[in-house]
N, C-alpha and C positions, 0 to 999 in steps of 0.2 A: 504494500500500500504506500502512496506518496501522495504529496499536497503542492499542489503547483496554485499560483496565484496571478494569471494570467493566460489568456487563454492560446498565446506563443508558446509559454512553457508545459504549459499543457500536451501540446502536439509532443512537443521534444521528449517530456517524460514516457509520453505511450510509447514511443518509437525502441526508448531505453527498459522500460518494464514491460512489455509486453500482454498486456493486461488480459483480463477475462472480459468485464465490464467496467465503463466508466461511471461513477457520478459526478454530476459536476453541478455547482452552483449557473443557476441562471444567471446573476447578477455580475458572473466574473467580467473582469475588467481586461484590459489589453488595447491592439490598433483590430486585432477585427473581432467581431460580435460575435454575441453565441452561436445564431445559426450558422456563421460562416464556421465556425470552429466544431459544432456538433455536423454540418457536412463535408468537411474534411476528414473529419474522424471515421464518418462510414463508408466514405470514398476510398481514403487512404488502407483503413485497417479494417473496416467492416464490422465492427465491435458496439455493441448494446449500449446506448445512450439514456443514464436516464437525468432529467434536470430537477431539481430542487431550487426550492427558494424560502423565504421566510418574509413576514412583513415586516 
């Protein structure tokens, strides 16, 4: 498990841990947005997205 805080480092983590599934905050921050980051993620790795949030 890792905690990336950005949704650039995000990609880079999955690429190095290899994951099952991701979760990922909806609110995460970076230059591209969630859905650009949650469709690279099924593009690139193909791997089970799920987003959370909080108020």
């Amino acid at each position: 498990m890792d905690i990336a805080y950005s949704a650039e480092a995000a990609l880079n983590k999955i690429n190095d841990a290899k994951p099952d599934l991701i979760l990922m905050d909806a609110k995460l921050t970076g230059e591209i947005n969630i859905t650009q980051a949650t469709e690279t993620i099924k593009k690139w790795f193909n791997l089970p997205v799920i987003l959370l949030t909080t108020k």
